[in-house]
LUMVO-391378 format. One record per residue: residue number from 0; residue in one letter; x, y, z of N, C-alpha, C in turn. Coordinates in steps of 0.001 Angstrom, whole numbers, plus 500000, padded with zeros to 6 digits. Example, Ala and Ser with C-alpha at 12.3 -4.5 7.8 and 13.67 -1.06 7.14 Angstrom:
     i   aa      nxx      nyy      nzz     caxx     cayy     cazz      cxx      cyy      czz
     0    a   513190   494310   507800   512300   495500   507800   513200   496700   507800
     1    s   512850   497750   507080   513670   498940   507140   512900   500030   507870
END
This chain:
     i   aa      nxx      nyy      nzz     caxx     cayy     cazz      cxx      cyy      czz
     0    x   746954   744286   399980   748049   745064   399450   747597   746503   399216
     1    x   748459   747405   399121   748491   748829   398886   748540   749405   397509
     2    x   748073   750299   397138   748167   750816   395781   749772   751237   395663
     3    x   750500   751420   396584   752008   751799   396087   752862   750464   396059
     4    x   752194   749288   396080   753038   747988   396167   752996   747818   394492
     5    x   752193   748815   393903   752259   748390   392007   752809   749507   391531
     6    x   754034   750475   392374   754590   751384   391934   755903   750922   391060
     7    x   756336   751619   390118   757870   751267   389580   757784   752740   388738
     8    x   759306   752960   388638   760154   754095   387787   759959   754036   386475
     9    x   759774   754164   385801   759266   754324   383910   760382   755459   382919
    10    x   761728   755479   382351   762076   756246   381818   760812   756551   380641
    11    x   760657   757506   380835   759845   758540   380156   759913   757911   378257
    12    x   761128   757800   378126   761578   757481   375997   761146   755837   376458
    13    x   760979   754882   376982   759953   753594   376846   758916   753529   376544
    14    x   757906   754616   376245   756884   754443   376291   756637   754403   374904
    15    x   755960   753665   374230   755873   753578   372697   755123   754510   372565
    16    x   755226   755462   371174   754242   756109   370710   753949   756039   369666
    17    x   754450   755243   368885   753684   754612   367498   754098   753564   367649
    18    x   753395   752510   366297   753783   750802   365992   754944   750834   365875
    19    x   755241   749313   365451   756404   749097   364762   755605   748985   363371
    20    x   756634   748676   362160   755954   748913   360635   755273   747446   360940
    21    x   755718   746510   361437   754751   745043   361438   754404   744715   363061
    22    x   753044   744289   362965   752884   743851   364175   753354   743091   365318
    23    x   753871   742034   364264   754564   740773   364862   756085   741332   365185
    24    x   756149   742177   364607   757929   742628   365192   758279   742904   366691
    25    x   757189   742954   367014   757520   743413   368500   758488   742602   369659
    26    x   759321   742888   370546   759509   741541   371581   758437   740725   372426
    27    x   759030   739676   373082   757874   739008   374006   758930   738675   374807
    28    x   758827   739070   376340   759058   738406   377519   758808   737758   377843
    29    x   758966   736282   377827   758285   734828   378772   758960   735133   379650
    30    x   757879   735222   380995   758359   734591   382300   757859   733155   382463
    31    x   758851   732797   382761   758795   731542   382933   759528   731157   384583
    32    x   759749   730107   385129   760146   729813   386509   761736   728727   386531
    33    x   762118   728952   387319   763563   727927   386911   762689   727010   388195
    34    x   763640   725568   387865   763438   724076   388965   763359   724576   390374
    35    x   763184   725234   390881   762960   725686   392123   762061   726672   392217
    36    x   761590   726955   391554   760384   727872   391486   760917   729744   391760
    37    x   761908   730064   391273   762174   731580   390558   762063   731799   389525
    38    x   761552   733279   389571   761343   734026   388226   762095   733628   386937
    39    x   762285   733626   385947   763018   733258   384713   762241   734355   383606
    40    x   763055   735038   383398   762963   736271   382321   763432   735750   380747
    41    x   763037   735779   379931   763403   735172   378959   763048   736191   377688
    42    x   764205   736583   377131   763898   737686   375749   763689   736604   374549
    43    x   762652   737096   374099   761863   736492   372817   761350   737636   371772
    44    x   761103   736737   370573   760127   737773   369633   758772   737227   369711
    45    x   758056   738058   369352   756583   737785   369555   756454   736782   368069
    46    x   756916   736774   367499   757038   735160   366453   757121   734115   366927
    47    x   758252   734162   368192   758163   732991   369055   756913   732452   369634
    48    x   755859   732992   369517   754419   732564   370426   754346   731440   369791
    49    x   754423   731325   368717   754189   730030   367496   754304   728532   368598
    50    x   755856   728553   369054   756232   727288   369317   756034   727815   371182
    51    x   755448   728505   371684   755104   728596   373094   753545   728210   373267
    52    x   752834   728106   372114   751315   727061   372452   751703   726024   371826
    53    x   751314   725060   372664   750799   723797   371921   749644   723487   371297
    54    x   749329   722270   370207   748340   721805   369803   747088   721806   370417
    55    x   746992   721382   371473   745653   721581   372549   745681   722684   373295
    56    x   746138   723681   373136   745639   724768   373345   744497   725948   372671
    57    x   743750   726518   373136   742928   727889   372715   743184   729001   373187
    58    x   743572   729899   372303   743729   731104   372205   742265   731920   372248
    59    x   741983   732685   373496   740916   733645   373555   740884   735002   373064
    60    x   740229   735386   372126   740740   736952   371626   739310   737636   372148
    61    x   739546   738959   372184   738830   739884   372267   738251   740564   371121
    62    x   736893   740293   370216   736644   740496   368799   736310   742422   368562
    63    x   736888   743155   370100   735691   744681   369912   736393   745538   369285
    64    x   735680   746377   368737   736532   747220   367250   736264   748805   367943
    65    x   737498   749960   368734   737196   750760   368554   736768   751995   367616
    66    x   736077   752667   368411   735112   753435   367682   735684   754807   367690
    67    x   735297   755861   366957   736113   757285   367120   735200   757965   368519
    68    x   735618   757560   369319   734906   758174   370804   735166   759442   371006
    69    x   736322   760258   370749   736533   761247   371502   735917   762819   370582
    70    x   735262   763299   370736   734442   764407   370347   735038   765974   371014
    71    x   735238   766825   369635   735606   768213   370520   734322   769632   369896
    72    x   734206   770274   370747   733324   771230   370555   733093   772245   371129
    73    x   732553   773016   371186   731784   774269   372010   730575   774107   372667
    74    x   730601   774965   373836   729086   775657   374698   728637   776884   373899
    75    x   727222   776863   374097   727058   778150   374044   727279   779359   374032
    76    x   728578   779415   375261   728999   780473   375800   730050   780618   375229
    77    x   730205   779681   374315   731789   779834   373421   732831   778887   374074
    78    x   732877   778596   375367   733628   777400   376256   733763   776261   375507
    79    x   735505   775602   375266   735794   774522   374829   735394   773248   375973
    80    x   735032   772238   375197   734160   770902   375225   734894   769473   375245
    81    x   735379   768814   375581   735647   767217   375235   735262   766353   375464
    82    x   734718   765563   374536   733813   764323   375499   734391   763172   374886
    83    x   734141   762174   375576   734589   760897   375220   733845   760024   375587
    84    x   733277   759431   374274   731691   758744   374747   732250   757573   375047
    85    x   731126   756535   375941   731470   755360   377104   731040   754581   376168
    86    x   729707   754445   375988   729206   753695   375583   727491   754328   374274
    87    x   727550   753736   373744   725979   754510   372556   724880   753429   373010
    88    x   723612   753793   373906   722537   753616   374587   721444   753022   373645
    89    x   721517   754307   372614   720229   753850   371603   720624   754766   370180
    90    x   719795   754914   369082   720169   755059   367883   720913   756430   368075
    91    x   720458   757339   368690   720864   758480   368735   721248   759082   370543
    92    x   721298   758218   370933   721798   758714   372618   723324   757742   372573
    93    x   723670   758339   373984   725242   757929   374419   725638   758085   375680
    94    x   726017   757247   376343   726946   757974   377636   728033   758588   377629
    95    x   728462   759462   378011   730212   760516   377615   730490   760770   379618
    96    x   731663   760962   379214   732766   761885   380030   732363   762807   379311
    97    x   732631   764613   379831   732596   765626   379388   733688   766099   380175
    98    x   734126   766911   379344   735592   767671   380073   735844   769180   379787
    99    x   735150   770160   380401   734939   771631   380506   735225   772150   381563
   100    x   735279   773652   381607   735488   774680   382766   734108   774563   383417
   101    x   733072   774110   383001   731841   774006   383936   731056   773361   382505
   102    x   730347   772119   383182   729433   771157   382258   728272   771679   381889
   103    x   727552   771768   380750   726287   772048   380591   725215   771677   381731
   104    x   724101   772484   381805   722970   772252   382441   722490   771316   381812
   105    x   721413   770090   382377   720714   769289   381050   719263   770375   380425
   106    x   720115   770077   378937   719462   771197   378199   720101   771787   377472
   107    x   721133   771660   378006   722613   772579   377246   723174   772035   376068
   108    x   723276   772554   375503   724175   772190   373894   725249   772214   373765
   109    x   726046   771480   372673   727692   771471   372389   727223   771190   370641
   110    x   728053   772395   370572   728327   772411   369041   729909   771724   368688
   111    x   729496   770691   367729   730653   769545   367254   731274   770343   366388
   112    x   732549   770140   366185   733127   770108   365346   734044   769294   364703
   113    x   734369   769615   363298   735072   768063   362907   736380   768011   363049
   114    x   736981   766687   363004   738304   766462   363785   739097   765681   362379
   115    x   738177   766128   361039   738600   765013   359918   740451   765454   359752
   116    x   740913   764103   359500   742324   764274   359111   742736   763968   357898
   117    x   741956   763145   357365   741779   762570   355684   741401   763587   354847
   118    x   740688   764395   355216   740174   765816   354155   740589   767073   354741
   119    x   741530   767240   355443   742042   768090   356330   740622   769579   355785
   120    x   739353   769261   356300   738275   770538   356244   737318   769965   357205
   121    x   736162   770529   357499   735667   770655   358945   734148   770160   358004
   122    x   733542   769080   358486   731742   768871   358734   731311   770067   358800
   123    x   730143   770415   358421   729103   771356   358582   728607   771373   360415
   124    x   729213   771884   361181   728846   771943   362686   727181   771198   363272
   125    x   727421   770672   363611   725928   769809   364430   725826   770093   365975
   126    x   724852   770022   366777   724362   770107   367841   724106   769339   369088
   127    x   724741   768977   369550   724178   767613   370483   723851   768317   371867
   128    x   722751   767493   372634   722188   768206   373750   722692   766956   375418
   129    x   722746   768010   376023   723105   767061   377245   722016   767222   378028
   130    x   721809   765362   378023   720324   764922   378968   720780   765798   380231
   131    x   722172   765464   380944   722410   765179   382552   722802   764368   382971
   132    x   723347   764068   384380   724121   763056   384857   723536   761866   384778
   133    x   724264   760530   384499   723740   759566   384351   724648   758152   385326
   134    x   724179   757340   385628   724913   756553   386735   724892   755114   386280
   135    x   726148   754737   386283   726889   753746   385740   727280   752709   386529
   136    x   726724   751875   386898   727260   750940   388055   727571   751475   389046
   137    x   726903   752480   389872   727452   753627   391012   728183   754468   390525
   138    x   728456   754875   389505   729568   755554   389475   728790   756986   388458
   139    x   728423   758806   388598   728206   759393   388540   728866   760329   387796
   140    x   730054   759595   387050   731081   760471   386301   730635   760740   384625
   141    x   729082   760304   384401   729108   759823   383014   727881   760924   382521
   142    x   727703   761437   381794   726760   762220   381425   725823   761664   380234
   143    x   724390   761421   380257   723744   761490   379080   723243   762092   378042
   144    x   723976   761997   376786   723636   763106   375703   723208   762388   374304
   145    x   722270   763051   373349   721439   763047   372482   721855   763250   371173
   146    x   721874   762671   370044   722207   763565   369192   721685   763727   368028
   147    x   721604   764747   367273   720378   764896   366184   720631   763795   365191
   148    x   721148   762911   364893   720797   762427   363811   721574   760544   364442
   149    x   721614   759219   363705   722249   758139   364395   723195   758356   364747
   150    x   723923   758065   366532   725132   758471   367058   726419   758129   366080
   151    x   725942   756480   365849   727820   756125   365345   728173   756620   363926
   152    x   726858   757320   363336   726958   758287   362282   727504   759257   362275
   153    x   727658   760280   363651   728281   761113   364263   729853   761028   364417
   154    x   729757   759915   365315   730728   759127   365471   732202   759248   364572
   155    x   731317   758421   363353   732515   758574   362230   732394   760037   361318
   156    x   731547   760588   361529   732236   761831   361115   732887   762783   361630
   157    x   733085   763033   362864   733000   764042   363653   733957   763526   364964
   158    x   734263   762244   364888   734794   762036   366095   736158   761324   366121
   159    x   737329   761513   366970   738699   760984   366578   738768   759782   367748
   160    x   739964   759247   366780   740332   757720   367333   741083   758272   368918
   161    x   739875   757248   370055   740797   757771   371460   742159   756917   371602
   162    x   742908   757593   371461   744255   757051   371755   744417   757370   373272
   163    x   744954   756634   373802   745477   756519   375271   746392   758226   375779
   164    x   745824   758394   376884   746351   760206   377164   748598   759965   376828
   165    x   748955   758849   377079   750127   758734   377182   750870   759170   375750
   166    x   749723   758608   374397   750580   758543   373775   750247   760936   373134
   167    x   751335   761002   372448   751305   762533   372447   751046   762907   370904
   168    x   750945   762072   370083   750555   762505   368751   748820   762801   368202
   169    x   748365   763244   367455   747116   763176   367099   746887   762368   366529
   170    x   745751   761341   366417   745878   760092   365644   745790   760460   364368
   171    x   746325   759405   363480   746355   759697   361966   745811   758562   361476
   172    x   746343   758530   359979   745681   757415   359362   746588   755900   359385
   173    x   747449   756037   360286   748126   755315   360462   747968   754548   361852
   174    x   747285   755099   362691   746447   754922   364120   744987   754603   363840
   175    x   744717   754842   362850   743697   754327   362282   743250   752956   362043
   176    x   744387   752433   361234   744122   750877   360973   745016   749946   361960
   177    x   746163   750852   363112   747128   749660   363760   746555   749762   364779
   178    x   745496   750848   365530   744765   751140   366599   743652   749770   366657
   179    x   744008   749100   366191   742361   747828   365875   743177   746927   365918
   180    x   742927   745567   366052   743776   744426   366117   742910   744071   364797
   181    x   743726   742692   364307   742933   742226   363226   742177   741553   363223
   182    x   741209   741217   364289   740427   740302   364235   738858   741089   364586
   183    x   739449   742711   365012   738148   743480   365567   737053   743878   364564
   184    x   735935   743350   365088   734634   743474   364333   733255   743936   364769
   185    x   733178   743912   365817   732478   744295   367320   732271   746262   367739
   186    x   731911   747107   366999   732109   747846   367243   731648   748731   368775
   187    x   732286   748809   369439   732044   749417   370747   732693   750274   371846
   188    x   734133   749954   371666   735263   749773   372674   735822   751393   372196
   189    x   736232   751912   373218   737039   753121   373241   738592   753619   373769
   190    x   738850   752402   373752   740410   751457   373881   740682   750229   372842
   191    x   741521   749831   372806   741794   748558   372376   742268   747906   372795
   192    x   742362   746475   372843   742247   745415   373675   743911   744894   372962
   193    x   744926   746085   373554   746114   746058   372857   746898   744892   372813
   194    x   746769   743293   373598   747637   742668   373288   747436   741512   372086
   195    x   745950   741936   371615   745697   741548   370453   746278   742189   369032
   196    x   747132   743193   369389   747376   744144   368346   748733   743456   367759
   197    x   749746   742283   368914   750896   741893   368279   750274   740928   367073
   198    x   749219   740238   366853   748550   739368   366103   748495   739946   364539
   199    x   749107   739261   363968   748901   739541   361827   748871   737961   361072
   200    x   747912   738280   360143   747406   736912   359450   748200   736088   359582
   201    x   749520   736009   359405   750843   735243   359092   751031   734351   360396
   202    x   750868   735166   361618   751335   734631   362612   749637   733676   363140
   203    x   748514   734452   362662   747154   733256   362965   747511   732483   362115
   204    x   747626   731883   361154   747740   731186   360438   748589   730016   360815
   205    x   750229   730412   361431   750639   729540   361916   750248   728718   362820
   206    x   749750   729478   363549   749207   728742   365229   747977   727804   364661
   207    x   747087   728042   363624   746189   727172   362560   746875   725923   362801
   208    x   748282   726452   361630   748278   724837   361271   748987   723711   362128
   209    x   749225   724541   363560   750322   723509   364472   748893   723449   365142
   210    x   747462   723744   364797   746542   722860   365755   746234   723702   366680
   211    x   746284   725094   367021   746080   725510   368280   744369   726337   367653
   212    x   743630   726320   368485   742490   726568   368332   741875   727754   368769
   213    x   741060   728619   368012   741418   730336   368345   739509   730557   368772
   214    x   739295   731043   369501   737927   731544   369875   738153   733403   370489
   215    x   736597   733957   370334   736926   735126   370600   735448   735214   371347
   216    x   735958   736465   372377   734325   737355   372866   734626   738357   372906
   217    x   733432   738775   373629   733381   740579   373102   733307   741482   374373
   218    x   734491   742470   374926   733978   743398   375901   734373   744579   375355
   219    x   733558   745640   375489   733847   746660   374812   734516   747488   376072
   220    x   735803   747650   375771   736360   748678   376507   735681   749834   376883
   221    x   735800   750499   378484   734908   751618   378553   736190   752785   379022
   222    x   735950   753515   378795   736668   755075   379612   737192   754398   380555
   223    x   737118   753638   381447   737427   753447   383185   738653   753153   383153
   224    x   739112   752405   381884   740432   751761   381663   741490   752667   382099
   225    x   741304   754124   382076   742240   754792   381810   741685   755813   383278
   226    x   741085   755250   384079   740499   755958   385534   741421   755546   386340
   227    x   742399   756210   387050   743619   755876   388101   742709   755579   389298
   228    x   743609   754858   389908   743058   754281   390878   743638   755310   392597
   229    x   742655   755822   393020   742899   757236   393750   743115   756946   395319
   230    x   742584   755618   396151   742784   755185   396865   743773   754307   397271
   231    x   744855   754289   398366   746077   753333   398972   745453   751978   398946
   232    x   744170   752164   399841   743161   751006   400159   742398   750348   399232
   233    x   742978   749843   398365   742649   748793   397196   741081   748828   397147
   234    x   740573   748086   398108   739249   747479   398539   738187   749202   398294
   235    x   739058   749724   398417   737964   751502   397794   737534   751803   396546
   236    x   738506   751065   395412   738278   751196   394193   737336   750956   393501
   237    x   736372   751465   392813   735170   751329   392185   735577   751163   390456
   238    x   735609   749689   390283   736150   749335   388819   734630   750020   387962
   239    x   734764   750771   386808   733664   751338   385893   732767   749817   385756
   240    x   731809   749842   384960   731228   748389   384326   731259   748581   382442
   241    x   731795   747173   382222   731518   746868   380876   730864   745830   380332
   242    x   730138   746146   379144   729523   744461   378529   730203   743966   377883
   243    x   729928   742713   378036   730491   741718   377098   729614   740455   377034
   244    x   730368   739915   375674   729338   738669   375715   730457   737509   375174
   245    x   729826   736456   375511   730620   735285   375109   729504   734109   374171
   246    x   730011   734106   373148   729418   733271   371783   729549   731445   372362
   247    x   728343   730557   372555   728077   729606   372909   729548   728732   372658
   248    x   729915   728980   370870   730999   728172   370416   732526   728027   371221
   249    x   732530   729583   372048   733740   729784   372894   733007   729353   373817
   250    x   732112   729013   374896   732014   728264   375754   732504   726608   375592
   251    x   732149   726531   374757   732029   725250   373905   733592   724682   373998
   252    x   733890   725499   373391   735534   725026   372923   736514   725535   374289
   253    x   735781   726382   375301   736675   726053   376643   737148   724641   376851
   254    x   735192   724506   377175   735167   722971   377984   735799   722062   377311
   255    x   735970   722043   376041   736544   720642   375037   737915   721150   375588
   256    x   738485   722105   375837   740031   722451   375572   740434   721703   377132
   257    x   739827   722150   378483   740075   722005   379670   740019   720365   379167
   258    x   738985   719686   379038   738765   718542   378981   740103   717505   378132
   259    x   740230   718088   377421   741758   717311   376437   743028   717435   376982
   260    x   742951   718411   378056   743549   719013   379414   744784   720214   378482
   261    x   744500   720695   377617   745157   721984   377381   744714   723176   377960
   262    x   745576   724254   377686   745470   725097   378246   744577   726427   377643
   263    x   744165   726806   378417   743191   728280   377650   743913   729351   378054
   264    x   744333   730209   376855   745672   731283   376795   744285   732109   376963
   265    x   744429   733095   377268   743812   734673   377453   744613   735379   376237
   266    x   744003   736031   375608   744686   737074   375021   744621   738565   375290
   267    x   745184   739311   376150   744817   740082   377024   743954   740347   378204
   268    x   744265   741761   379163   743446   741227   380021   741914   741554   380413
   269    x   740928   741823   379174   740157   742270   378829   739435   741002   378383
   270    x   740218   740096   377948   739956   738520   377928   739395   737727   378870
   271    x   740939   737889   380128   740486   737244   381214   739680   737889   381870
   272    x   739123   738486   382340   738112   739568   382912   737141   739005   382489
   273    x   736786   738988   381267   735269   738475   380566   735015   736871   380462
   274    x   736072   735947   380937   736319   734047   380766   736210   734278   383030
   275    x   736552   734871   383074   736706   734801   384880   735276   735411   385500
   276    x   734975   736335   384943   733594   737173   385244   732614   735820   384796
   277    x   732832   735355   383548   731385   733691   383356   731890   732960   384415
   278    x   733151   732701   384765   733171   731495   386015   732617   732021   387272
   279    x   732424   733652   387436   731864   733852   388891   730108   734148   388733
   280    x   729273   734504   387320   728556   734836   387552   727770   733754   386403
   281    x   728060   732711   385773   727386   731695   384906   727111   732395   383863
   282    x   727398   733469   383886   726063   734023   382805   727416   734664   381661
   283    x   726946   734463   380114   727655   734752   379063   727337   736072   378489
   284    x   726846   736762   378892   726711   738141   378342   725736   739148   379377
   285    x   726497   740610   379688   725516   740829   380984   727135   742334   381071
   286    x   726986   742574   382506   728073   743759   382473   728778   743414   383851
   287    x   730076   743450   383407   731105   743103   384700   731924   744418   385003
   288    x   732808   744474   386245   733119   745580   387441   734251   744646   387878
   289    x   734316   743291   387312   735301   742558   388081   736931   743063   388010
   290    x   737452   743632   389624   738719   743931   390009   739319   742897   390568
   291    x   740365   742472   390127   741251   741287   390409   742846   741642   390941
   292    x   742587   741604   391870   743661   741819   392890   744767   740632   393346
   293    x   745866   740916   393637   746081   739473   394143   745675   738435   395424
   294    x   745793   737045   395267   744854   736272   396350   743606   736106   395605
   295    x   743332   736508   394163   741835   736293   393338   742620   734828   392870
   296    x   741444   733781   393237   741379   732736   392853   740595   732602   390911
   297    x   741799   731986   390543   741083   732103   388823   740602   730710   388797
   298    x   740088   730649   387865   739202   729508   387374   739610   729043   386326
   299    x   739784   729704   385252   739196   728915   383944   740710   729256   382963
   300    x   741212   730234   383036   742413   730755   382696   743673   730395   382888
   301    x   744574   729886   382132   745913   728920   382542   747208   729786   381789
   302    x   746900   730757   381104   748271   731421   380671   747440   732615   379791
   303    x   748245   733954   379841   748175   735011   379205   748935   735619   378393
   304    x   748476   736365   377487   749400   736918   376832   748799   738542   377001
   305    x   749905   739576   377812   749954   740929   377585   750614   741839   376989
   306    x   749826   742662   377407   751044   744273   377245   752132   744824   378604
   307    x   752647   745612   378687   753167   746284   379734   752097   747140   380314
   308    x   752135   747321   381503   750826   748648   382164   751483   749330   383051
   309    x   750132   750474   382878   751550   751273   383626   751062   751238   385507
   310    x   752415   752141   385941   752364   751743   387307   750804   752184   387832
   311    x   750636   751617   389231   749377   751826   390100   748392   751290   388949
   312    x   748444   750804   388208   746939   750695   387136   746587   748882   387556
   313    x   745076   749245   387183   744415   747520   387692   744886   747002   387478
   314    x   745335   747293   385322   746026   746035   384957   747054   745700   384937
   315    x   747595   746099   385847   749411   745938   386374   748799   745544   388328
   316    x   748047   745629   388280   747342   744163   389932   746708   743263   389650
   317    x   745685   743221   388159   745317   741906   387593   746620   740972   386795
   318    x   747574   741457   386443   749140   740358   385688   749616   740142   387539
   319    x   749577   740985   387809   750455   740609   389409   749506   739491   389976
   320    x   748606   739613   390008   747405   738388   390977   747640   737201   389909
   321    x   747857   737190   388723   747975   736194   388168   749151   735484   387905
   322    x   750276   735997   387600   751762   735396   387681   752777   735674   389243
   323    x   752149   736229   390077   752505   736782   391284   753342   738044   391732
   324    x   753132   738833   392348   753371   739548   392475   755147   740297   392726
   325    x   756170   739144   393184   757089   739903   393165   757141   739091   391712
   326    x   757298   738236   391199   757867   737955   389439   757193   738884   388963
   327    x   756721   739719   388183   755942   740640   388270   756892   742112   388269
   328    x   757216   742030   389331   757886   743286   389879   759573   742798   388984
   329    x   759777   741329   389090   761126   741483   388939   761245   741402   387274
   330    x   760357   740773   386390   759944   740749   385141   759915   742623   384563
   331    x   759441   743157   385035   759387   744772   384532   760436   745525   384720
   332    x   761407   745325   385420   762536   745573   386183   763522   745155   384706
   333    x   763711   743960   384191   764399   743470   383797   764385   744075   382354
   334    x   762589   744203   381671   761715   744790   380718   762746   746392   380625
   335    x   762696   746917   381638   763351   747819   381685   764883   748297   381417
   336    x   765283   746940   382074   766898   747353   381612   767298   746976   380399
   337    x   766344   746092   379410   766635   745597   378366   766145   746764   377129
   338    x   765493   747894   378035   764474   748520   377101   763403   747856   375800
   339    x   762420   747173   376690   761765   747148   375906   760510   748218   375819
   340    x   759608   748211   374638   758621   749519   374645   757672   749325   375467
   341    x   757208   750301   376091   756038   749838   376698   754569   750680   376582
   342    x   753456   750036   376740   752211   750251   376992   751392   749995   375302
   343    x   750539   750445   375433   749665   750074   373841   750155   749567   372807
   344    x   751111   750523   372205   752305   749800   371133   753101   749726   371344
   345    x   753656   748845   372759   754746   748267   373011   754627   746863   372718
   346    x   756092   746618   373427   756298   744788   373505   755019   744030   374063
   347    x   755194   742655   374069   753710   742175   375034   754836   741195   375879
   348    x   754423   740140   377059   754689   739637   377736   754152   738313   377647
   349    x   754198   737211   378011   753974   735745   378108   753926   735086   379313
   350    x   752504   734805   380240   752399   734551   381427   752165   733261   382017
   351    x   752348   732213   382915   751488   731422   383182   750967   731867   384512
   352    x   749729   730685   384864   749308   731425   386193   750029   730651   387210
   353    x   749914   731524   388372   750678   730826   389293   749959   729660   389736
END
């Protein structure tokens, strides 16, 4: 398939740009299939998830807690700076995106400045030095930089919550605590693993006591999430790499779940990526690149729960490879005429696999 086969029209006012006041308020689309095997669109509330798992089912969450990644500053030369760190290497190093009229030499400095919104006044300015280009699973877009004192110390002083380029506000303190799902503890990720975000105690709790069984792992979202995909020719795309790891007990409680023959829900697709990446490579913690296109044979994964994505993006060809590609097309279509919100703090969706 072609990168314009995951095209669709988007009125511009769909796109959420803040929560709703409760998490759980949001809608949920089940697609589901009628007796002959067509699409079936079905408007729900995301309360409804309750009675859409059963007892022998497990719910997979994603446990990673973003971090304030995005950093603004100066060159030397007085030239404005943006970086948006990937990933933190060691106590005081990091990988970043940098985003300038021309990047430092390695050697070159960026003076931070603070981005506080809680004390509306500025940190005492700090220094960070750029090693130089650094290479990421092939990929050469990432720079290595240093910084005088522990990074995620930096981090939280000096650095703002990356919100997705779509949405247009500056984050506040209100993006602060709905930007995290409630279960994130994992600090790493420079996204959030948004379809964990419809989730509030009230609604875990229920799924508790009707028996459905909740496990989590960890991939820390990287920058790439938000890297368009620049080639027609699918097979050109160079997915970024992320780690993750998976805790023995969620291996554990797969196999018991497959075995009792329920189903293992994904909870986003940052989920399945990291439960599909152990079925191709055995191994529970390590760094995956896995692009899932349609015709990707899944393994281990029997139903999802998402967000909306936007057009041409992976994760609008990883929901298509998994519920198929025209339901898919005709499910967003429908999303659309009903207006529901879409992307980070929008509605989520309800999948099985094909």
């Amino acid at each position: 398939m072609q990168l314009s086969d995951f095209n669709y029209d988007l009125p511009p006012e769909l796109i959420a740009q803040h929560p709703l006041a409760e998490r759980s308020a949001s809608r949920l689309l089940e697609l589901a299939h009628t007796a002959d095997g067509k699409p079936l669109c079905l408007d729900r509330s995301f309360s409804d998830i309750v009675q859409l798992i059963n007892e022998n089912d497990l719910l997979v969450f994603n446990d990673t807690r973003v971090i304030p990644a995005r950093l603004f500053g100066q060159k030397e030369t007085g030239g404005q700076v943006e970086l948006l760190i990937e990933r933190i290497t060691g106590s005081n190093q990091a990988l970043a995106q940098i985003r300038a009229s021309k990047v430092p030499k390695p050697g070159g400095q960026i003076m931070l400045r603070s981005r506080s919104h809680e004390t509306g006044s500025d940190n005492t300015p700090i220094t960070i030095t750029v090693l130089g280009r650094a290479n990421l699973g092939g990929s050469n877009d990432f720079y290595e930089i240093t910084f005088p004192e522990n990074a995620m110390s930096v981090l939280e002083a000096y650095g703002e919550l990356p919100l997705p380029p779509y949405i247009d506000h500056t984050p506040d303190s209100d993006d602060a605590k709905r930007y995290q799902t409630v279960m994130a503890k994992n600090p790493g990720a420079v996204a959030a693993p948004t379809a964990g975000l419809h989730f509030d105690e009230s609604i875990l709790t229920s799924l508790r006591e009707r028996g459905v069984r909740q496990a989590a792992i960890t991939l820390h979202v990287g920058a790439g999430t938000f890297t368009p995909v620049r080639h027609e020719d699918l097979s050109l795309h160079q997915m970024h790499y992320e780690w993750y790891s998976i805790p023995d007990e969620t291996l554990q409680a797969i196999q018991e779940t497959k075995k009792r023959g329920g189903k293992v829900i994904a909870v986003g697709t940052t989920s399945i990526r990291t439960i599909e990446s152990y079925a191709i490579t055995q191994r529970l913690e390590g760094e995956t690149n896995l692009f899932i296109t349609p015709g990707f044979q899944f393994q281990i994964v029997d139903a999802l729960i998402t967000n909306f994505h936007l057009p041409k993006s992976t994760l609008l060809m990883l929901v298509s490879a998994f519920a198929g590609v025209e339901a898919i097309h005709q499910a967003y279509q429908h999303a659309i005429q009903k207006r529901y919100r879409f992307f980070s703090y929008g509605d989520a969706m309800y999948l099985r696999r094909t």
